[in-house]
C-alpha positions in Angstrom: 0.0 0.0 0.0 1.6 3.2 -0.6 1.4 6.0 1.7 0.2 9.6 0.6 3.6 10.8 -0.4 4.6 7.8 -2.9 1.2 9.0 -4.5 3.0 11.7 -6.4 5.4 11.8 -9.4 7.8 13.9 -7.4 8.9 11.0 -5.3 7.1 7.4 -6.8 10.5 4.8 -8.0 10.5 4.4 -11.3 10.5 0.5 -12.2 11.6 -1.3 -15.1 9.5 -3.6 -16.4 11.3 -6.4 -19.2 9.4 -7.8 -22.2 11.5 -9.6 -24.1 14.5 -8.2 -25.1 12.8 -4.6 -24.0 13.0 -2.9 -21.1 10.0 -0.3 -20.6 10.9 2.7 -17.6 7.3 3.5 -15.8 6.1 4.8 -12.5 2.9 3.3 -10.7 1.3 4.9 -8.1 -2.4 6.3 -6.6 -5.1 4.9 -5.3 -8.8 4.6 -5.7 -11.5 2.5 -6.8 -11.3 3.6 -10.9 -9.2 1.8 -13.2 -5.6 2.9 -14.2 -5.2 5.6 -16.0 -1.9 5.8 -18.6 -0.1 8.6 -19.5 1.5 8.3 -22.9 3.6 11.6 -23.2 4.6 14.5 -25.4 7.8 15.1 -28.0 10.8 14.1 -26.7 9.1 14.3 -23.1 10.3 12.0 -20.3 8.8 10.7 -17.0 9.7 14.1 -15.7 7.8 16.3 -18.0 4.5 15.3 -16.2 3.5 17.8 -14.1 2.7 16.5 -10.9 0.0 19.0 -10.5 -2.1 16.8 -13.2 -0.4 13.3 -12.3 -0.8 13.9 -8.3 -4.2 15.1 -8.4 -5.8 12.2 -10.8 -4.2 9.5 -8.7 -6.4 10.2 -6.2 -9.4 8.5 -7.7 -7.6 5.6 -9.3 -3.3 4.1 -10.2 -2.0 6.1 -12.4 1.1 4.7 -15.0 3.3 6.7 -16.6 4.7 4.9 -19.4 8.2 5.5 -21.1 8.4 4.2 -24.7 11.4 2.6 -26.3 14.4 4.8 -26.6 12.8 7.7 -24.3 14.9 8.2 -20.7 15.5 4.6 -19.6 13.9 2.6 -21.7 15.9 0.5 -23.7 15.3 -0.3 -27.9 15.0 2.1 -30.5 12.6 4.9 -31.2 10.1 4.2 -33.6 9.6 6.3 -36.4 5.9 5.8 -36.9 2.6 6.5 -34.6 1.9 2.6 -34.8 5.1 1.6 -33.9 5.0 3.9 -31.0 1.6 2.2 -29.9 2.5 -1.3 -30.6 5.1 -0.7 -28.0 2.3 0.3 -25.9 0.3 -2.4 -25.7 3.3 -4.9 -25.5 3.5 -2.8 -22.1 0.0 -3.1 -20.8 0.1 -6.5 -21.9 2.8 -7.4 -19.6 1.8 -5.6 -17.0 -1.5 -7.8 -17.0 -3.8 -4.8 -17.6 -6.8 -5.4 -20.2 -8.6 -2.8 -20.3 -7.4 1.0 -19.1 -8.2 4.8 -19.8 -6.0 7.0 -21.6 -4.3 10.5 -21.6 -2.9 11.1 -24.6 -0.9 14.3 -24.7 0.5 15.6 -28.1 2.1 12.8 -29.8 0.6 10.9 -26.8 -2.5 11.5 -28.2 -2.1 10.1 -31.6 -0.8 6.8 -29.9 -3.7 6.9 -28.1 -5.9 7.2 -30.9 -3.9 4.2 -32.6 -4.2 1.8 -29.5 -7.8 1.9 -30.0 -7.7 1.5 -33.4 -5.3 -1.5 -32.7 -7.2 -3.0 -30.0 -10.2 -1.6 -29.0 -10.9 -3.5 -25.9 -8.1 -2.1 -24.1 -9.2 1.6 -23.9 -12.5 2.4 -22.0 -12.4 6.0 -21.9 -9.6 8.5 -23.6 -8.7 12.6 -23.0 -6.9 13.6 -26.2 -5.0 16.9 -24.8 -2.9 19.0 -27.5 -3.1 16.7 -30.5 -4.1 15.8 -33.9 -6.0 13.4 -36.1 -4.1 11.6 -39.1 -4.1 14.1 -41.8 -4.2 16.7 -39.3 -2.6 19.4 -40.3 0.5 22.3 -39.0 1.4 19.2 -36.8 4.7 20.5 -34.8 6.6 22.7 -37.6 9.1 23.4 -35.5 10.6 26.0 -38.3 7.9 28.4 -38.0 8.9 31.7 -36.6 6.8 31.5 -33.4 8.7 28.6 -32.5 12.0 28.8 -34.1 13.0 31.9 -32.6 12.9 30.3 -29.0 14.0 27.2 -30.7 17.2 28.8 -31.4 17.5 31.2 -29.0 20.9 30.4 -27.3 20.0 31.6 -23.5 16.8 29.3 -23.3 17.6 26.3 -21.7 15.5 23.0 -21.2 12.8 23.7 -19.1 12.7 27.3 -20.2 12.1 26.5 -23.8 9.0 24.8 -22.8 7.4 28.0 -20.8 8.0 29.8 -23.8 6.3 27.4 -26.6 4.0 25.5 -24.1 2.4 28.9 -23.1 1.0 31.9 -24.6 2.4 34.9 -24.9 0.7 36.7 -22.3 2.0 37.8 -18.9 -0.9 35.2 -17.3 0.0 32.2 -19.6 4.0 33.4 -19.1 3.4 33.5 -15.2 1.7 29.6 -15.4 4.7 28.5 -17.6 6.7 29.4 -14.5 5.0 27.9 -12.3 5.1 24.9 -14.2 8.5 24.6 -14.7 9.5 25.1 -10.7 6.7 22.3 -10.1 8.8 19.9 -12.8 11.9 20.5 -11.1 10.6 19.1 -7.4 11.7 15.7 -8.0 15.2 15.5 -7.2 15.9 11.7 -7.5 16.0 9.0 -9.6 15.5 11.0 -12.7 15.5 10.6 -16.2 18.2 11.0 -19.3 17.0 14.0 -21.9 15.9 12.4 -25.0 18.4 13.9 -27.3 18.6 14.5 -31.1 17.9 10.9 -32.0 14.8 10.9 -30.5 14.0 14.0 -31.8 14.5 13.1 -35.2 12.6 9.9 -35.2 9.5 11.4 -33.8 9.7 14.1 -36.4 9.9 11.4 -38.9 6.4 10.1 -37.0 4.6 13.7 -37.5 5.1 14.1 -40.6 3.9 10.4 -41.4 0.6 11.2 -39.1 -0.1 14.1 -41.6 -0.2 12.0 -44.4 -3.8 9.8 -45.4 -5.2 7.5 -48.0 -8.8 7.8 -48.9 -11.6 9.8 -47.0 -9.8 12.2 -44.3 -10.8 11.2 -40.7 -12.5 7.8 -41.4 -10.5 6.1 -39.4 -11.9 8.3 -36.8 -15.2 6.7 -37.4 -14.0 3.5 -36.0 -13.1 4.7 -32.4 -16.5 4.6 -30.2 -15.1 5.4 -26.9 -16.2 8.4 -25.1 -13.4 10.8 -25.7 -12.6 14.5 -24.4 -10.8 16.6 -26.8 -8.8 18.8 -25.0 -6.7 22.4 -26.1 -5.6 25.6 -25.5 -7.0 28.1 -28.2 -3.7 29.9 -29.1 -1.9 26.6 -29.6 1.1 27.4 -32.0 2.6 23.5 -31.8 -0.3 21.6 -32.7 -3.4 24.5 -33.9 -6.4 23.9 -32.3 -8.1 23.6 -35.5 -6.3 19.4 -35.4 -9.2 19.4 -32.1 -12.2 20.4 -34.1 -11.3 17.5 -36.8 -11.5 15.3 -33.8 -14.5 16.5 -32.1 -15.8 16.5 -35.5 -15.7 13.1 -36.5 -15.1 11.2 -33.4 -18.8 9.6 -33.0 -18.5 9.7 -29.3 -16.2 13.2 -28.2 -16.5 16.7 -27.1 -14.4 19.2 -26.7 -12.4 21.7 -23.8 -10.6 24.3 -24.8 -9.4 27.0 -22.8 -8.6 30.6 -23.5 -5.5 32.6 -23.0 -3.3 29.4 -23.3 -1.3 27.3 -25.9 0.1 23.5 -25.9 0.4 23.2 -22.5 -3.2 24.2 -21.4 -3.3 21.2 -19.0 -0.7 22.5 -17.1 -1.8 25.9 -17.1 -5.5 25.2 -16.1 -4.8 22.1 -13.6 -7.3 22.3 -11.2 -9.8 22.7 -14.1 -8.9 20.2 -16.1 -8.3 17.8 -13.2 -11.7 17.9 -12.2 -12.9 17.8 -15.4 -11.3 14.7 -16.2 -11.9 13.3 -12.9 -15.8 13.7 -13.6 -15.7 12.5 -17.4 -14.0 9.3 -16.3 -16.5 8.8 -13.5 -19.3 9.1 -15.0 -21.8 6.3 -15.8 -23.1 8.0 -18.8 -20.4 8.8 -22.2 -20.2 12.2 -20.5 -19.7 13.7 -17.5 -22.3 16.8 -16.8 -20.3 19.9 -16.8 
């Protein structure tokens, strides 16, 4: 049984978790009566880019897993350079872990591995919250050369974590001042840490972008296929991943609606916590496809 403060990401171990030649890095902690709820993670994001602000306060009604994908922080193998690949990694993880059915948080290019897992295998995903992410053939998916990325991108005195507050967050003094925030609540793990994902990892998942933008056929049909109540999640001034990738979803997910939240970009969640906590803490109890909000 773990005591209150193992229930956070700033202190739960990390374990490593073997299948087959592959060695998966995830952390496992909470309590409650709801199933699990996995956390499949953004761009070149580690177990330490959750904020425990989101992870912390959703563990309380149910385990949460964070999940570390080959070639990301500890995890062993190679990056995959497609969505799929990413997700049949995915489920060779919940497999071993015993788990057959689970929600999902899909954040980013989390979110298109979420969508894939339940093309994949539907049975294994109950409920999903798609934050910051995009349908296959969605479109401006992470152009990291654009100008309102590129010039914090390349700006020599940004560092790490201070390159996200600038292109997780909006431009705005209130957006700036969460960014902040966010990035001191990152840094209060102090152990047990992960590795950076570095260029390699970078590159692959680029090379996995611009593969999600491409389709065959009708756009969004394969959208068609995944019946699971899902919340659409996104911050309206989004410059990584446009908002516009959210109405696509919303728009032909049979089963989906849609939060998104003002004065805010890619990293809405972290900015609007509490909100978004509660809202997805009420969507994934509910009896009914949606939560009344």
């Amino acid at each position: 049984m773990q005591t209150a403060n193992e229930a956070s990401n700033t202190v739960a171990p990390t374990q490593f978790l073997p299948v087959k030649n592959q060695k998966y890095a995830y952390r496992r902690f909470g309590s409650g009566s709801q199933r699990p709820l996995l956390f499949l993670q953004h761009f070149t994001g580690t177990l330490d880019n959750w904020d425990p602000a989101v992870t912390d306060a959703l563990a309380h009604r149910g385990e949460v897993i964070l999940f570390e994908s080959a070639g990301i922080g500890r995890s062993t193998g190679k990056v995959p350079d497609t969505v799929a690949g990413m997700a049949s990694h995915a489920l060779a993880f919940l497999d071993d872990l015993g788990l057959a059915t689970c929600d999902i948080l899909g954040y980013s290019l989390g979110g298109m591995v979420a969508q894939q897992i339940a093309m994949d295998r539907p049975s294994i995903v109950r409920k999903m919250i798609l934050v910051g992410t995009a349908p296959r053939g969605g479109e401006n998916i992470m152009h990291l050369e654009k100008p309102s990325l590129a010039k914090f991108l390349q700006d020599p005195s940004l560092k790490g974590y201070a390159i996200l507050q600038k292109i997780f967050f909006d431009s705005t003094e209130s957006s700036q001042a969460a960014g902040e925030a966010f990035v001191e609540r990152l840094q209060k793990r102090k152990e047990d840490r992960e590795p950076a994902a570095g260029p390699d990892v970078a590159q692959a998942q680029m090379m996995a972008f611009r593969d999600w933008e491409k389709f065959t056929g009708k756009r969004f049909a394969d959208l068609e296929t995944i019946h699971q109540p899902t919340l659409v999640v996104n911050g309206i001034h989004d410059e990584m991943i446009p908002i516009s990738n959210s109405y696509w979803l919303v728009e032909n997910l049979p089963n989906a609606m849609l939060l998104a939240y003002p004065d805010s970009g890619h990293g809405s969640l972290f900015q609007f916590h509490e909100s978004f906590t509660l809202q997805v803490k009420a969507f994934l109890a509910s009896n009914s496809p949606f939560a009344p909000y």
